[in-house]
VEXDREN-2710 file (C-alpha; in Angstrom, 1 decimal):
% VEXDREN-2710
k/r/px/py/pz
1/UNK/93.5/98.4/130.3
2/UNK/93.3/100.1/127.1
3/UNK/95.2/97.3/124.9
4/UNK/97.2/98.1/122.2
5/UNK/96.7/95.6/118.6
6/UNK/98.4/95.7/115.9
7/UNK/113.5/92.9/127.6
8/UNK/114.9/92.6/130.4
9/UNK/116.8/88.9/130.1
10/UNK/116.6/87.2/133.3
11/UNK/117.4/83.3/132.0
12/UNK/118.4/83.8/128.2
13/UNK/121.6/85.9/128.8
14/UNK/122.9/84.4/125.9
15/UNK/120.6/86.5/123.7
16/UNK/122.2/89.7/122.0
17/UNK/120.7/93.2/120.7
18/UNK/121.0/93.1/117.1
19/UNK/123.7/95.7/117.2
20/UNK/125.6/94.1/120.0
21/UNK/129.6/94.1/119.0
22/UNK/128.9/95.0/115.2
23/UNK/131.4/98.8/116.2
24/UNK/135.2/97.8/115.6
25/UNK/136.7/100.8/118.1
26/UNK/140.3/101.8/117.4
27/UNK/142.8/103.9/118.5
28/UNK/144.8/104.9/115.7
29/UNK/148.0/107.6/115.8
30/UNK/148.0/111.0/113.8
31/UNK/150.8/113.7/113.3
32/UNK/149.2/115.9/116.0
33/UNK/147.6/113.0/118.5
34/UNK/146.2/109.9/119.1
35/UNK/142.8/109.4/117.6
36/UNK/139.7/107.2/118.9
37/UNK/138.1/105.8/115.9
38/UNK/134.3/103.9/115.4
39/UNK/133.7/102.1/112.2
40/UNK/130.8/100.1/111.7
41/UNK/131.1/96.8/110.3
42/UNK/128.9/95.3/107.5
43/UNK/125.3/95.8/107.1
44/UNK/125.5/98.6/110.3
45/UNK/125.9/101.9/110.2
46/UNK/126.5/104.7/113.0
47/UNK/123.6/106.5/113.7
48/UNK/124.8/110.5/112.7
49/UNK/122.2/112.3/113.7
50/UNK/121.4/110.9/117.3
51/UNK/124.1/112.3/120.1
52/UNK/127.5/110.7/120.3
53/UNK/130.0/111.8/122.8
54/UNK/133.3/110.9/124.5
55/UNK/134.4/111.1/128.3
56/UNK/138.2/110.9/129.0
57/UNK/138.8/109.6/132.6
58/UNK/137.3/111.7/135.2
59/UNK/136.4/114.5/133.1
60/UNK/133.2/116.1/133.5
61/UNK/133.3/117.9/130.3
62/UNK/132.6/115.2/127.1
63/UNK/133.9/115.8/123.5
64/UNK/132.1/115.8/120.3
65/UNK/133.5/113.7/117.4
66/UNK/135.3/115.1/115.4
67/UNK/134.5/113.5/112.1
68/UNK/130.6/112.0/111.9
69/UNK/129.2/110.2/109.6
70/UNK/127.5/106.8/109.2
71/UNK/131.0/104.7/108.6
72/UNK/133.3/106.7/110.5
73/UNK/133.4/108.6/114.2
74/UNK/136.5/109.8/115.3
75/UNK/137.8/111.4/119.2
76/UNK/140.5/113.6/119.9
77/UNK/142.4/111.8/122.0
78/UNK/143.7/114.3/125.0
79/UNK/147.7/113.8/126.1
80/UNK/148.1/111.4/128.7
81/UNK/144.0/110.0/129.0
82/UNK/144.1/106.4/129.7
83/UNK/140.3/106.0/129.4
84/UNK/137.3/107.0/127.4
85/UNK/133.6/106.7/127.7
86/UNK/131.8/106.2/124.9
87/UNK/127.9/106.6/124.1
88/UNK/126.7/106.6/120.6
89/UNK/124.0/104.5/118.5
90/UNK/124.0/102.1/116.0
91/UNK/121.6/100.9/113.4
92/UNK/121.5/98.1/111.4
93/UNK/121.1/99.3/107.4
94/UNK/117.5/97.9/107.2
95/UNK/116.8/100.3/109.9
96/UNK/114.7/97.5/111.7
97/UNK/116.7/99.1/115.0
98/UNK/118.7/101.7/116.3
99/UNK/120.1/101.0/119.7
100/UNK/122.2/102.9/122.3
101/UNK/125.8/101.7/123.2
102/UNK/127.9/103.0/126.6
103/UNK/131.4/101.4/126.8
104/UNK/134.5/101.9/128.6
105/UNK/137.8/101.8/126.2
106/UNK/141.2/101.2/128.0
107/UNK/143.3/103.6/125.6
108/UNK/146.5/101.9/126.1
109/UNK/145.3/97.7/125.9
110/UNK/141.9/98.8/123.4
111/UNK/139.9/96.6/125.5
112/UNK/136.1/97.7/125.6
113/UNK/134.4/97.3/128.5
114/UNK/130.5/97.8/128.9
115/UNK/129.9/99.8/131.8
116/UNK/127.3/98.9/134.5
117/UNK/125.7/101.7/133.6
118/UNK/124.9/101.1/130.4
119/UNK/123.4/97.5/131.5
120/UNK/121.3/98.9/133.6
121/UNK/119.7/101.9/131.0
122/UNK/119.2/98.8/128.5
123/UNK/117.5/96.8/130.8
124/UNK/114.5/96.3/128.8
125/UNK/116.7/94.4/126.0
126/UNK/114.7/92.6/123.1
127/UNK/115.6/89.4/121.4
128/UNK/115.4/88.5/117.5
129/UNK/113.0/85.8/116.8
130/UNK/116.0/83.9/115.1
131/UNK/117.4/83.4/118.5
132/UNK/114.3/81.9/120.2
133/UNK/114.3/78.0/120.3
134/UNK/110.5/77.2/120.9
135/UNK/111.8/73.8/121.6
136/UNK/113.2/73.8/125.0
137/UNK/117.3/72.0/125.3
138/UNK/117.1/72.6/128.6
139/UNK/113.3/70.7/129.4
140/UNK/112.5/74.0/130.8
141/UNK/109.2/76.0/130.0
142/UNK/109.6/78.8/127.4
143/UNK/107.6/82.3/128.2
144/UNK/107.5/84.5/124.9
145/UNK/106.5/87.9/125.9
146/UNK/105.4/89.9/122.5
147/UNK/105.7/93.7/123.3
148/UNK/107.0/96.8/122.0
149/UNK/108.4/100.4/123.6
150/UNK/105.5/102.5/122.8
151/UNK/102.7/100.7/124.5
152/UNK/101.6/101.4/128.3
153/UNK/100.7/98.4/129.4
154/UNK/104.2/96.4/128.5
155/UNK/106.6/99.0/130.0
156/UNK/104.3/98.4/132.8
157/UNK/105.1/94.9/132.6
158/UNK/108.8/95.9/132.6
159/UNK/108.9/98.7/135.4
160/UNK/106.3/97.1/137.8
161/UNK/105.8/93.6/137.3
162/UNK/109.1/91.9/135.7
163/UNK/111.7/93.6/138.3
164/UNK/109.8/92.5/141.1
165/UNK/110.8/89.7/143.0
166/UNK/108.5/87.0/143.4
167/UNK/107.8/87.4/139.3
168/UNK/112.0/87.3/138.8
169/UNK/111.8/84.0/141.1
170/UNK/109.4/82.3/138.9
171/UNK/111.3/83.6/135.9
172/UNK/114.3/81.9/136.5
173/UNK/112.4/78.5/136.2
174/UNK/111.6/79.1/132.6
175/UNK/113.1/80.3/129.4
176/UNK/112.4/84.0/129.3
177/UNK/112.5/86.2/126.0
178/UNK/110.9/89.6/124.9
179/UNK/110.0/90.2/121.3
180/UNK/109.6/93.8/120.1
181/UNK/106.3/93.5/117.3
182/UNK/107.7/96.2/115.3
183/UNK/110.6/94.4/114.3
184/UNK/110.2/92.9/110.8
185/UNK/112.3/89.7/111.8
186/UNK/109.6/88.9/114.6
187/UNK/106.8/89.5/112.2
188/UNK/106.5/85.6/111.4
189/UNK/106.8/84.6/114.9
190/UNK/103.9/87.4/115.9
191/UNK/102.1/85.6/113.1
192/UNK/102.8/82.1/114.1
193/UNK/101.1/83.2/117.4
194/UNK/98.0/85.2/116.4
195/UNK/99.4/88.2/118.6
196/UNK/96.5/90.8/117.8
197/UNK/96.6/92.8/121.1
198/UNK/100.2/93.8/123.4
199/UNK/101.3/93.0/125.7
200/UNK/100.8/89.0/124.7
201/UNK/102.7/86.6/127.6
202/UNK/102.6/82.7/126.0
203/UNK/104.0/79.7/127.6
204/UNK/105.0/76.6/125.7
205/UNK/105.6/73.5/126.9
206/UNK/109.3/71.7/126.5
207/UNK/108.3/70.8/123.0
208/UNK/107.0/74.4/121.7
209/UNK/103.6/73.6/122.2
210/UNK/101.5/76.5/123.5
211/UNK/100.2/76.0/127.0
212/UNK/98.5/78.8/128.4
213/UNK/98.5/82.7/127.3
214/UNK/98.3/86.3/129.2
215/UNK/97.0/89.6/128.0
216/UNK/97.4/93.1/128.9
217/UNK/99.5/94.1/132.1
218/UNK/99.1/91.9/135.0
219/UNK/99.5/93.1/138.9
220/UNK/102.9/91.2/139.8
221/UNK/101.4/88.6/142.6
222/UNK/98.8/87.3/140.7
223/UNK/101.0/87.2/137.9
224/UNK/103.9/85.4/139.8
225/UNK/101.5/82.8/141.4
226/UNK/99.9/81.8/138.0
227/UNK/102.9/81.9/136.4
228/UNK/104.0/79.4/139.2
229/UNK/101.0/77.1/138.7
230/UNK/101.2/77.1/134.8
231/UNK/105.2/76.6/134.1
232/UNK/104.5/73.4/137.1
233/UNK/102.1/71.5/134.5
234/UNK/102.9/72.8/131.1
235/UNK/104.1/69.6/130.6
236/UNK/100.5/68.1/131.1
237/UNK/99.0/70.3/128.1
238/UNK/98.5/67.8/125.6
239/UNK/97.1/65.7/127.9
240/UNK/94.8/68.6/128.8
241/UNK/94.0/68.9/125.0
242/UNK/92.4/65.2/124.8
243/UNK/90.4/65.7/128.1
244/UNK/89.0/68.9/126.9
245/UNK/88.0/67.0/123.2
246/UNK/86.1/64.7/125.3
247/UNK/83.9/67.3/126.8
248/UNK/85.8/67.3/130.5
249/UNK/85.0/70.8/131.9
250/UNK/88.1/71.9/134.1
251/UNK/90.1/71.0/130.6
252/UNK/87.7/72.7/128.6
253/UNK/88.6/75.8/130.4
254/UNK/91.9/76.0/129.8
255/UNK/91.5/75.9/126.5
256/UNK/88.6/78.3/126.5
257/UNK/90.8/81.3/128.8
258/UNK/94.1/80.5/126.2
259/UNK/91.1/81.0/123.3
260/UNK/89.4/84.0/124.8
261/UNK/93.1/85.9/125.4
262/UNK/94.1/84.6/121.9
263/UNK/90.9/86.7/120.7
264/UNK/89.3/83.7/119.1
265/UNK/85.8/84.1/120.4
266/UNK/84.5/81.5/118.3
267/UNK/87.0/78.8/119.1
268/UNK/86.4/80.2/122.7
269/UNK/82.7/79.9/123.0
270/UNK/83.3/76.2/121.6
271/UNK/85.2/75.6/124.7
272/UNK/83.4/76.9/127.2
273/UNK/79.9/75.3/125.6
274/UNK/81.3/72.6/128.2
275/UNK/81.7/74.6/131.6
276/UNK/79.1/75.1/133.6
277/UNK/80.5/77.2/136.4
278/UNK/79.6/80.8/136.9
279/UNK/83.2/81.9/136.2
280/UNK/83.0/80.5/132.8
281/UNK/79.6/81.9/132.5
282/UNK/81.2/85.4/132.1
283/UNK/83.7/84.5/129.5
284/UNK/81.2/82.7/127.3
285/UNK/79.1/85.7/127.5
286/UNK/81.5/87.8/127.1
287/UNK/82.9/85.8/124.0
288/UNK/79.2/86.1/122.3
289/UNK/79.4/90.0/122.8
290/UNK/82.9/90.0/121.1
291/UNK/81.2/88.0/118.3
292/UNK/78.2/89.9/118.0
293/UNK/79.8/93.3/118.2
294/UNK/82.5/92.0/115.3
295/UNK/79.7/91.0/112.9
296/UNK/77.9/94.4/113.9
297/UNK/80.9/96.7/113.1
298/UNK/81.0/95.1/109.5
299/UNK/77.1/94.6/108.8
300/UNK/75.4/98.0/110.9
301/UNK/71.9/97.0/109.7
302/UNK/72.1/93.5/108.9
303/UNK/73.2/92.5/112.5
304/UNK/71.7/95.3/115.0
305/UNK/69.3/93.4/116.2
306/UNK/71.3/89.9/117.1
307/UNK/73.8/92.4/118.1
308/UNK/71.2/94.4/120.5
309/UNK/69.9/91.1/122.0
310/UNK/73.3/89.6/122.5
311/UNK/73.7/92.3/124.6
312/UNK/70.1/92.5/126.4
313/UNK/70.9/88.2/127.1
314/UNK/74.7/89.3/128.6
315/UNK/73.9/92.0/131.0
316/UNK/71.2/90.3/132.5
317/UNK/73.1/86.6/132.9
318/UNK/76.9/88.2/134.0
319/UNK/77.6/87.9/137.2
320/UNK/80.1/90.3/136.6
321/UNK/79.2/93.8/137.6
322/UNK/81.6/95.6/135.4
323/UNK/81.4/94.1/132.6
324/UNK/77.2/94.3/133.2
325/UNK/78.0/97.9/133.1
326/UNK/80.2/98.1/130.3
327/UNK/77.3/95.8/128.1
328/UNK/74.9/98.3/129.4
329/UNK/77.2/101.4/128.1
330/UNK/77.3/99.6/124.7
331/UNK/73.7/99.2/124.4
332/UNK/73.0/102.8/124.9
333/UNK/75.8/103.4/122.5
334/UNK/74.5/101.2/120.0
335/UNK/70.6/102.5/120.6
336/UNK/72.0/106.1/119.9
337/UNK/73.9/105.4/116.7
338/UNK/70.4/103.6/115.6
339/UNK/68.8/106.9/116.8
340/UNK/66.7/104.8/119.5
341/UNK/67.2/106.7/122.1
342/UNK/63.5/106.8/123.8
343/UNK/62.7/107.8/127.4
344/UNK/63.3/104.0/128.7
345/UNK/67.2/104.6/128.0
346/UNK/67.8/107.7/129.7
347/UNK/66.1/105.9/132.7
348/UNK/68.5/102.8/132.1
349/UNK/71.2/105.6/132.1
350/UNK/71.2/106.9/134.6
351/UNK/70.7/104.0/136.6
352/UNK/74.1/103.1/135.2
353/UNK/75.6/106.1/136.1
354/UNK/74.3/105.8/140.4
355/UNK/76.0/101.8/139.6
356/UNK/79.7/103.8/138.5
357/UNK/79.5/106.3/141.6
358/UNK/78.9/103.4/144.3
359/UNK/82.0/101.8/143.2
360/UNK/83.6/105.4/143.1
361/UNK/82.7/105.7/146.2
362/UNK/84.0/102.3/147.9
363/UNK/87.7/102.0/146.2
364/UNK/88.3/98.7/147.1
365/UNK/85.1/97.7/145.5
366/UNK/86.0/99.1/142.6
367/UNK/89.2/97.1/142.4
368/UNK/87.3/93.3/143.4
369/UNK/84.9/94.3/140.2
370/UNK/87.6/94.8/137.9
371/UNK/89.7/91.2/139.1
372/UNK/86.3/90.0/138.8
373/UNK/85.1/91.0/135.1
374/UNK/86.7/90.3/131.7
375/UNK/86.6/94.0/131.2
376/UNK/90.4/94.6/131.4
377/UNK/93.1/95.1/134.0
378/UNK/93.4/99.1/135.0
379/UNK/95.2/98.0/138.2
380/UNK/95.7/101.2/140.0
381/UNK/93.3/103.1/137.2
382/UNK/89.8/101.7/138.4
383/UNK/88.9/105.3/139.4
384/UNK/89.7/107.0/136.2
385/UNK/88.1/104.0/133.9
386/UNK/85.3/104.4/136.0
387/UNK/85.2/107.9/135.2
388/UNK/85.7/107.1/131.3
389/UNK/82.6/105.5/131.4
390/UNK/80.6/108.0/133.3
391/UNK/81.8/110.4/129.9
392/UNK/80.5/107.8/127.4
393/UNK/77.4/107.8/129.5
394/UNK/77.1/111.7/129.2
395/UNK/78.1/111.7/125.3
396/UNK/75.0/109.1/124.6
397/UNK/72.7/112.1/126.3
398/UNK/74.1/114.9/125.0
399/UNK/74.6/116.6/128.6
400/UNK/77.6/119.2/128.2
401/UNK/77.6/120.2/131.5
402/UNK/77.8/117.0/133.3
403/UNK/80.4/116.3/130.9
404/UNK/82.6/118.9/131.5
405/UNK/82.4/118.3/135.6
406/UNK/82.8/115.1/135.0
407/UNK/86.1/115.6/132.7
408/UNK/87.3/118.1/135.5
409/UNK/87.1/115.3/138.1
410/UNK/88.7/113.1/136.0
411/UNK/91.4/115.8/135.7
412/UNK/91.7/116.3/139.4
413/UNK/92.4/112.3/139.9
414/UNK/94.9/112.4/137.6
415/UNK/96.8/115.0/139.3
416/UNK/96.3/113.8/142.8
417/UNK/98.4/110.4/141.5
418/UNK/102.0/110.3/142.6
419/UNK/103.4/109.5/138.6
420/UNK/106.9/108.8/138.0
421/UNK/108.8/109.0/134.6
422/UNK/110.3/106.1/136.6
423/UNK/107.7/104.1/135.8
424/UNK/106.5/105.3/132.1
425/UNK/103.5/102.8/131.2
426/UNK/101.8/104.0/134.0
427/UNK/102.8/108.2/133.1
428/UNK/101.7/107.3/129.7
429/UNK/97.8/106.3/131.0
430/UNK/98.3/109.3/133.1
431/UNK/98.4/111.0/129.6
432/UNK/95.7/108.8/128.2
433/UNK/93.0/109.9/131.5
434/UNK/94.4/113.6/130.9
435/UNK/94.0/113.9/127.4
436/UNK/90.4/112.5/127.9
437/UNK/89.6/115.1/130.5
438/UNK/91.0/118.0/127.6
439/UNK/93.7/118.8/130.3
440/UNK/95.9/119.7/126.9
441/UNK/98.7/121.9/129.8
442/UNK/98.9/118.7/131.8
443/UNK/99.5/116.3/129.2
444/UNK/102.1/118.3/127.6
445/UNK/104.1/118.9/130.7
446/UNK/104.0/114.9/131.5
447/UNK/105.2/114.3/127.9
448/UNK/107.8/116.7/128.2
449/UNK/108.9/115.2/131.2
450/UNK/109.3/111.7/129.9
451/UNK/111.6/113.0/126.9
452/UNK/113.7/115.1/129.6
453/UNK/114.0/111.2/131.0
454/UNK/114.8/109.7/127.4
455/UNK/115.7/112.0/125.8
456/UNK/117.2/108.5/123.1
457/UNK/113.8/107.2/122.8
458/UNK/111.8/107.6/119.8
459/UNK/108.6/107.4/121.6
460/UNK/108.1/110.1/123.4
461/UNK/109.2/112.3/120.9
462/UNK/106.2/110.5/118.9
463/UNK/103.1/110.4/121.2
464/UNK/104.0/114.3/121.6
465/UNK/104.0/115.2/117.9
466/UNK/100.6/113.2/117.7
467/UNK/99.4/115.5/120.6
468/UNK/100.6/118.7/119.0
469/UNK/99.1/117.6/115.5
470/UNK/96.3/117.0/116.6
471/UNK/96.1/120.4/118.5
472/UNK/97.4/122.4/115.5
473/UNK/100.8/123.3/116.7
474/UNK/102.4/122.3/113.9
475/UNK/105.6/123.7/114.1
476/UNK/106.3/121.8/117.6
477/UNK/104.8/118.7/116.2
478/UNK/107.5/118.9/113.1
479/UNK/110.3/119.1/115.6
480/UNK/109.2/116.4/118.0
481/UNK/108.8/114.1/114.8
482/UNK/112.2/114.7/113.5
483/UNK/113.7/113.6/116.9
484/UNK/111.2/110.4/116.9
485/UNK/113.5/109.9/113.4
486/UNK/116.3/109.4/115.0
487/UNK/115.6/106.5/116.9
488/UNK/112.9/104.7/114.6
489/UNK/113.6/101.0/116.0
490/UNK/111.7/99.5/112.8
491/UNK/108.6/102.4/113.4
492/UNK/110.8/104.4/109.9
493/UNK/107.0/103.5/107.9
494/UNK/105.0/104.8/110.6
495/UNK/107.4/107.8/112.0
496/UNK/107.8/109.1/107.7
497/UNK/103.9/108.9/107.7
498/UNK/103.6/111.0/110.4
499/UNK/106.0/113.6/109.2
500/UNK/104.4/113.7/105.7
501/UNK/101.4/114.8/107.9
502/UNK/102.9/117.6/109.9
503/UNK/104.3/118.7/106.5
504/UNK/100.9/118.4/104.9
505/UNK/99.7/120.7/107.4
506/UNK/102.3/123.4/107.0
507/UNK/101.4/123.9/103.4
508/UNK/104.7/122.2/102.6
509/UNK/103.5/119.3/100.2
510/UNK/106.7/119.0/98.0
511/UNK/108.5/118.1/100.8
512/UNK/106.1/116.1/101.8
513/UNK/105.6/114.4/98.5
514/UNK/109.7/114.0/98.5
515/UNK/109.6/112.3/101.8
516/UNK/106.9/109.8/100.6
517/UNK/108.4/109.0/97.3
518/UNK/111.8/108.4/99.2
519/UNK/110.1/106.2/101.8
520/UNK/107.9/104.3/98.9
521/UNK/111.3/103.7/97.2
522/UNK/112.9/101.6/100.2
523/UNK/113.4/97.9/100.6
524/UNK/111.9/98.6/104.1
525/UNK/108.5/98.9/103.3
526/UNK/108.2/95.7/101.1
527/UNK/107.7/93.6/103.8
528/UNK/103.6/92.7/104.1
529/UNK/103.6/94.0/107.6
530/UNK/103.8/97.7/106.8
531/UNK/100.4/97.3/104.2
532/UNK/98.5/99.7/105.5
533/UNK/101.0/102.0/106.5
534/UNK/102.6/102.1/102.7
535/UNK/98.4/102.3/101.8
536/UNK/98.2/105.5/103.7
537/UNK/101.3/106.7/102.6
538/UNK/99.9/106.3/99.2
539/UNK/96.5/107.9/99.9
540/UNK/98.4/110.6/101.2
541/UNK/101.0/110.7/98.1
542/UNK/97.3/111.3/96.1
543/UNK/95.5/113.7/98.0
544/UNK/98.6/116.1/97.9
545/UNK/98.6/115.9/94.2
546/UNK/95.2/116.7/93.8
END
């Protein structure tokens, strides 16, 4: 799976949103009628712009407030009402996060009830860093899952692996918590564990040490059964440490997999210098590619030939067919940026190419070559990877017309899949395959179905203005963006960056320039992990006053 670099609680239920009971809810008496009033307290504010609304007993009709603004909503209260239902958002003033709120008022006690409902629609709760103890009271495991709303592969995590029940078993035998990377307060802890790539799983032992480490989604029996194994003799790690410093092999691969998932090729390659296996075999290799194609990407002519050979050494020693393709891909890649390209390739292409349509043809060989390289997990997406690298093929040669079959086949997968906005990470690859196969009607119409599904989220409204930037429809992408701001849960940087873009685009640069200077201004953007973004925000800032 594409990964993404840079919750639902089943066991910490003691953990809290960050805007959890921070809304003091009245109901106060006026000359005319009762009155149902929201005042934040300190260092909150009510969120103005996103909806609020009001539902007195059985009514289907809600009410608007009456008064809104960021310290105060108020409700007509109707003669006689004994209940309200209330939805509205609150933010904390750093704007770090914005978050949803349902609750159930008893108008004659003033006791606030959340509604079931409400639980439910915030199942996928995050916890602040400050709340994680990495040193376990309870002598249980700890399983830190670093993630955040926008990306695929962790909502897949939430919709089709942590709901299921042999994973929520196993979870209930450790100390579960799920850490949002765009929040500034989990920053350090993101740091503290060299998270480079979401989703990132880690289990630490009782004493906070770091034991053994997932990345990307993961299909929900493997995922329970490992999860089994490792939580049973996390406890053993240290011990696992000294055998693997004195060369012992099975040792040395655990440290080499939590390396290798950690992205520290070198320290990976160290490890696995003392396997011998055939299994390990793939992720040393596959470690020296990561290395070689790192010092390549920084050094083009410097390094292109350890980078070529690295590559020549790998796809003829893997035993893994899919990553022996991907190598091969690379090569070609690599030979055409180096303007190589001699008769030999094409041959070697197109060898490649018969390799993807055999495991096109024979689905569940597709899916045993995927579980078998170190490639990436596109559980339920083997097909339209496979396809992907068919079009990488094609752009090496320069063959339009094979490219454009190929991107209608890729097309047609795509819509044969049964996609649910139940299940967003795996709409939102849906969009990545269709966007790829320039199906621009189809990808609109899925993103336009997830906002119709959360309509409170920020991200959808975000991934669609991207799209409609990037196909000049400005106008749409301005008003996509501006409902992304209403819900920025600590993306405010990122979400004013994009908007100075759209703006830029519509000829309207002192707005533009107003937005960035406002932006530049805040306290929010001090912290170190929004650098680039406040770099591009001042690259930006220059090229519109040139």
């Amino acid at each position: 799976m594409r990964l993404f670099f840079l919750t639902t609680l089943f066991c910490l239920s003691a953990f809290a949103r960050l805007t959890d009971n921070q809304v003091e809810i009245k109901v106060e008496p006026t000359p005319t009628q009762k009155q149902l009033q929201l005042i934040p307290k300190k260092g909150f504010h009510l969120n103005a712009e996103a909806p609020a609304s009001a539902t007195f007993d059985q009514s289907k009709s809600s009410s608007k407030p009456e008064s809104k603004t960021e310290q105060l909503f108020t409700f007509a209260i109707p003669n006689k009402a004994a209940t309200a239902n209330l939805s509205y958002y609150v933010c904390d003033d750093k704007k770090t996060v914005c978050e949803r709120h349902q609750h159930s008022v008893n108008l004659k006690t003033g006791s606030v009830k959340v509604e079931a409902k409400a639980k439910e629609e915030n199942k996928a709760i995050y916890n602040r860093a400050q709340d994680v103890q990495l040193t376990s009271k309870n002598g249980k495991p700890t399983l830190l899952v670093f993630s955040a709303p926008w990306c695929p592969a962790c909502l897949r995590m939430q919709t089709e692996n942590f709901n299921q029940l042999a994973v929520k078993n196993e979870l209930k035998k450790v100390n579960f918590a799920k850490l949002n990377v765009d929040i500034t307060d989990n920053a350090e802890l993101s740091e503290k564990f060299g998270v480079r790539a979401i989703p990132t799983m880690v289990l630490l032992d009782k004493d906070g040490n770091e034991t053994y480490r997932w990345l990307d989604f993961q299909a929900p029996k493997s995922f329970a059964a490992e999860l089994k194994r490792e939580a049973a003799q996390a406890h053993l790690f240290l011990e696992t440490k000294k055998k693997a410093e004195m060369a012992d092999a099975k040792a040395a691969r655990v440290l080499g997999l939590r390396a290798f998932n950690a992205f520290e090729f070198e320290e990976a390659l160290k490890w696995f210098s003392f396997t011998k296996s055939a299994e390990d075999l793939k992720y040393k290799l596959a470690s020296e590619v990561k290395v070689a194609q790192e010092k390549y990407s920084k050094d083009i002519e410097k390094e292109k030939n350890n980078y070529l050979q690295t590559l020549e050494k790998s796809i003829v020693l893997t035993t893994a067919e899919l990553d022996k393709i991907d190598w091969s891909i690379s090569y070609l890649e690599a030979k055409k940026e180096l303007k190589l390209i001699n008769d030999e390739s094409k041959t070697k292409a197109q060898e490649v190419l018969q390799q993807i349509d055999q495991l096109i043809a024979k689905p569940q060989a597709a899916q045993k070559a995927f579980k078998n390289a170190t490639y990436g997990n596109y559980d339920g997406f083997e097909k339209e990877e496979l396809l992907y690298m068919k079009d990488r093929i094609y752009n090496v040669l320069e063959l339009k017309e094979e490219k454009d079959k190929n991107r209608q086949a890729l097309s047609k997968s795509i819509a044969a899949k049964k996609l649910s906005v139940k299940r967003p990470g795996e709409m939102l690859m849906g969009i990545v395959y269709t966007r790829m196969a320039e199906d621009n009607a189809k990808a609109e119409a899925m993103y336009e179905s997830l906002i119709k599904e959360y309509p409170h989220s920020y991200v959808y409204y975000e991934k669609y203005a991207r799209f409609l930037l990037r196909n000049k429809n400005t106008e749409k992408a301005l008003a996509q963006t501006n409902e992304a701001l209403k819900y920025p849960e600590g993306n405010l940087p990122q979400l004013s960056l994009l908007k100075a873009n759209v703006l830029k685009e519509l000829n309207k640069k002192d707005e533009a320039l107003s937005l960035i200077d406002q932006i530049l201004k805040s306290d929010y953007v001090q912290h170190k992990k929004y650098a680039v973004t406040v770099k591009r925000l001042n690259d930006l800032k220059q090229e519109l006053k040139n």
